[in-house]
N, C-alpha and C positions, 0 to 999 in steps of 0.2 A: 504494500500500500504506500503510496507515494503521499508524506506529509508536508502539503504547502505550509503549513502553518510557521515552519521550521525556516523558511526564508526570511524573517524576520530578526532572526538568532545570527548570533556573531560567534561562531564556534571556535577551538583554535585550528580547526583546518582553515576553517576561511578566512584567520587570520596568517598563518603560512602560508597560503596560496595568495593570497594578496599582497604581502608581503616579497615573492618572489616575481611575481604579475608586472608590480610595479617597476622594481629592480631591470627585467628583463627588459623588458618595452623600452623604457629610457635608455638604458644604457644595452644595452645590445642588440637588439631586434634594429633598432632605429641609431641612425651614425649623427643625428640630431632632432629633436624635438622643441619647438617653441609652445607652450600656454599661451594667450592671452586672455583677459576680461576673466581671471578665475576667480577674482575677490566681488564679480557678480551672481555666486554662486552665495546666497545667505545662509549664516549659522544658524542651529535651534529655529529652523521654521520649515514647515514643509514646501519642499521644492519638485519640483516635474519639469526633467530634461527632455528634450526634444530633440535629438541631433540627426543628419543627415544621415542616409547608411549607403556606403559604398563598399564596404568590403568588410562584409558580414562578421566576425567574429573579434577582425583586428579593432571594429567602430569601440566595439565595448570595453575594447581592453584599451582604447584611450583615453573613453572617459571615467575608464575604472583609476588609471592612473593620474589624469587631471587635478585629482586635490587627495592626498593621502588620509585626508582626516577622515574621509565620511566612505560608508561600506554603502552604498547603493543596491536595490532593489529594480534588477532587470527583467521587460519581459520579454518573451523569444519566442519563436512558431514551434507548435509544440511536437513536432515531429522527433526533435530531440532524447523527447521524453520517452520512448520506446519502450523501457523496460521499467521495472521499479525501481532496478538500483539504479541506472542512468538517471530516471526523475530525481531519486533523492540525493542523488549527487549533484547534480544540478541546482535542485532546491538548496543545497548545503552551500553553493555559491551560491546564492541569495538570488535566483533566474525561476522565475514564475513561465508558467506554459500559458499560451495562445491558443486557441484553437480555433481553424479557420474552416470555412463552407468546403472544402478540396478535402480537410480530415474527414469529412461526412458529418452531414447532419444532426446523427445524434449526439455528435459530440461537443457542439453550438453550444448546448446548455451550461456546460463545464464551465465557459465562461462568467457565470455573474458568482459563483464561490470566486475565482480569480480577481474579479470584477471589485467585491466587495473586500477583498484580503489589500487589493489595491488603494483603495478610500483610506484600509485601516493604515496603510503603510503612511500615508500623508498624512493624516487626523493625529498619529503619533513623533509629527515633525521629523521624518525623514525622509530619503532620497527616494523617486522612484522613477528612472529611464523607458521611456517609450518612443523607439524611434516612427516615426508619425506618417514613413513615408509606406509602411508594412512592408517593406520587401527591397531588397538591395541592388546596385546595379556598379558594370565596373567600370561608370562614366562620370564627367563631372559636369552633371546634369543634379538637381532637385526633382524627384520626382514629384508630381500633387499629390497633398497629403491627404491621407484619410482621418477618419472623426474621429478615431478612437481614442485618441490622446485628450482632445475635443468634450467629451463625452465623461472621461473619468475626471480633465477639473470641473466642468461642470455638476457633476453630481457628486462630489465632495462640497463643493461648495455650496450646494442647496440642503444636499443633507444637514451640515452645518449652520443656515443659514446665512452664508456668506458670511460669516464674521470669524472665518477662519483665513489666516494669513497667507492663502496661496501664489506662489511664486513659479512661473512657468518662465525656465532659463534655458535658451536656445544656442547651439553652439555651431559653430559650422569646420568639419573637418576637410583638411585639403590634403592630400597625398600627393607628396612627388612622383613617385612612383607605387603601383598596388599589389606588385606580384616581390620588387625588387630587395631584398634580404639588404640594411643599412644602408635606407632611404632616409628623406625628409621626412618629417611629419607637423604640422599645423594645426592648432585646435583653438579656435577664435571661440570665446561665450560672448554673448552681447546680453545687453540690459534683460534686467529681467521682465517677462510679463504679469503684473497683478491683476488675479483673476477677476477681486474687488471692483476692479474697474471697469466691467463689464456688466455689474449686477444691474441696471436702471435698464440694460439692452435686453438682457435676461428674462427679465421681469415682463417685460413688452411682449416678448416675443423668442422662445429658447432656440426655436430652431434658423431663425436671423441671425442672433448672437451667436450660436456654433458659428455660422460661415463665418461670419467677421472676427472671431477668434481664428479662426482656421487659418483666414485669409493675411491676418494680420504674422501669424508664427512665421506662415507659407515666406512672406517676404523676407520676415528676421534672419532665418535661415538661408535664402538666398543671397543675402548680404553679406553674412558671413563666411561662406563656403566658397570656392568656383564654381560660378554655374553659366554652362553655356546653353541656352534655352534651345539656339537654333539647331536641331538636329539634321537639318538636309545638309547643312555647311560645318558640321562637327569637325571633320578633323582638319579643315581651313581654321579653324578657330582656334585648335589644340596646337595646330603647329604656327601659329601665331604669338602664342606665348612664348615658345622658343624664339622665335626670329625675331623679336620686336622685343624682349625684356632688355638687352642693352641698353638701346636706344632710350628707350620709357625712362628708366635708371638716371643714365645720364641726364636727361633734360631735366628730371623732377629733383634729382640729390638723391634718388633711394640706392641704397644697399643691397644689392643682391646678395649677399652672403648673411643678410637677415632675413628669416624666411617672411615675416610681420611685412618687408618692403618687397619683397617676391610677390607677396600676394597681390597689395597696394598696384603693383605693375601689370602685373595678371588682369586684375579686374578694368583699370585702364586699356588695355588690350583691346580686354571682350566688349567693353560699352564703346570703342571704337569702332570696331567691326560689326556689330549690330546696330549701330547708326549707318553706316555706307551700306550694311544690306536693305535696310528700312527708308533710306534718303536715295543712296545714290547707289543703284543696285548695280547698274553699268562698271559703275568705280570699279567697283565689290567681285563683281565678277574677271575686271583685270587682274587683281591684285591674288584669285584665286588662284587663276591660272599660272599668274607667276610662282605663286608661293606652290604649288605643286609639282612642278617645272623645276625650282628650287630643291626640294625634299627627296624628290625624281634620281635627280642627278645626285645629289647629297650620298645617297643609297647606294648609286650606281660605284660609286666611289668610295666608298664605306668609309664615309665620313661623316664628324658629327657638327652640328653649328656653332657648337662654344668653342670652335677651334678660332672662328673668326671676330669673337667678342673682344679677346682682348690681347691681342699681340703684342710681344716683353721685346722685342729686338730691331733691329733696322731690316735682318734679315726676315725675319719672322714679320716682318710689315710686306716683303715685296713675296714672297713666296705666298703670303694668303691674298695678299691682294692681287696675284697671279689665279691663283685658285679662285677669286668670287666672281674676275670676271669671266671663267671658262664656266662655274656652274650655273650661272644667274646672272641676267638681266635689271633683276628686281635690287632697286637702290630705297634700301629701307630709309635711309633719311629725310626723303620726301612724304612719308609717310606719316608723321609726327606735325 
């Protein structure tokens, strides 16, 4: 028999395992990690993280490692839970089961025990992680979110009658790479959302209020993460980031070897490029064709673009600048 209740509990396996969790991720798994906005994360109140999910298992173990003080209460699709000891292992790191219409139907119901173990998690001022998108992808796209998230602060806080301190704290992770063993990693939290805030919308009208909370995380999160909306022009836009972060760098003062100004660049990028596709499509589609024509050849030659970012020698200036005009056309200067 699989004891959800036991998710609540701080055992000392799950404090060994977090313990090494954290250890791990930081300092091994990842060749650098930046936090930001963690001190948006409130002491002694109940909080509901939201974050983006791109690569399913490593999401949790960033935001498991994000602030060492607090042991968080995760949920997960509950296909995990297969067996009883799988579940109560599971349950033993503090991960609650999901159960979705694809588990079959009878198994729907399972959710409001989950449901309601959920309320109790927050009602007792602790953590509890739902990432909102239900389902992961290994792109850096926001999927739309579902209500679920939606749905448990709001019935905490009716339950409660709103006069419980609900804090919905949104992060957005960005991966250098998703497969890559000591890569980047970036985990932006932004402002929190108080759910208080919504009570007079609520009140009017509950099923209003979900979207407008929905809608409202929907953005928080996209702000915080890379997200490139446009998927027919995805990997124009992915290999934009590459080709254009010098540049950006340069004109603005950021640092690329801070991941906080990598991002800062990134997103400058994408709202660049999604203006020329939205404005001036013609541009848009020059600049495709170059930048393809570019990556093309890049490949053809197994070579990579930060060869040409930043050249240390007199030699090393005429040698790539031999090489950019044999791969490309495209004079990213103009660009900016």
């Amino acid at each position: 028999m699989i004891k959800l209740q036991n998710a609540k509990k701080i055992g000392p396996g799950y404090k060994f395992f977090k313990f090494l969790s954290d250890r791990y991720h930081d300092n091994l798994y990842y060749r650098r990690v930046e936090y930001t906005g963690v001190e948006n994360i409130p002491e002694n109140k109940p909080v509901l993280i939201g974050p983006n999910h791109q690569n399913a298992l490593i999401d949790a173990m960033a935001i498991l490692a994000s602030k060492r003080s607090q042991a968080p209460v995760f949920l997960a699709r509950s296909d995990i839970f297969s067996t009883d000891f799988l579940g109560n292992f599971f349950i033993s790191l503090k991960i609650l089961p999901v159960y979705r219409l694809r588990d079959g139907k009878d198994k729907l119901a399972k959710n409001e025990e989950i449901f309601d173990l959920s309320v109790e998690v927050l009602e007792e001022n602790k953590v509890l992680v739902i990432f909102p998108e239900a389902e992961h992808t290994g792109y850096r796209s926001i999927l739309t979110l579902k209500k679920g998230l939606m749905r448990v602060a709001y019935h905490t806080a009716e339950k409660n009658n709103f006069e419980i301190d609900l804090h919905i704290v949104p992060p957005g992770i960005s991966y250098e790479n998703y497969y890559k063993y000591r890569a980047k990693l970036l985990v932006n939290y932004g402002k929190p959302i108080r759910i208080v805030d919504y009570k007079e919308k609520y009140m009017e009208n509950p099923q209003s209020a979900l979207l407008i909370l929905k809608k409202d995380l929907q953005e928080a999160i996209e702000g915080l993460a890379i997200h490139i909306k446009n998927k027919e022009h995805y990997e124009t836009f992915e290999n934009s980031r590459e080709l254009y972060d010098f540049t950006v760098a340069a004109k603005e003062n950021l640092n690329l070897k801070k991941l906080s100004d990598k991002f800062k660049c990134d997103k400058k990028i994408i709202a660049k490029f999604n203006n020329l596709v939205e404005q001036k499509p013609e541009k848009f589609t020059e600049y495709k064709i170059k930048i393809t024509e570019y990556f093309s050849n890049l490949k053809k030659s197994k070579m990579k673009d930060y060869l040409f970012d930043n050249p240390i020698s007199l030699t090393g200036n005429l040698v790539v600048s031999l090489l950019w005009l044999i791969l490309s056309p495209l004079l990213i200067t103009g660009f900016i």
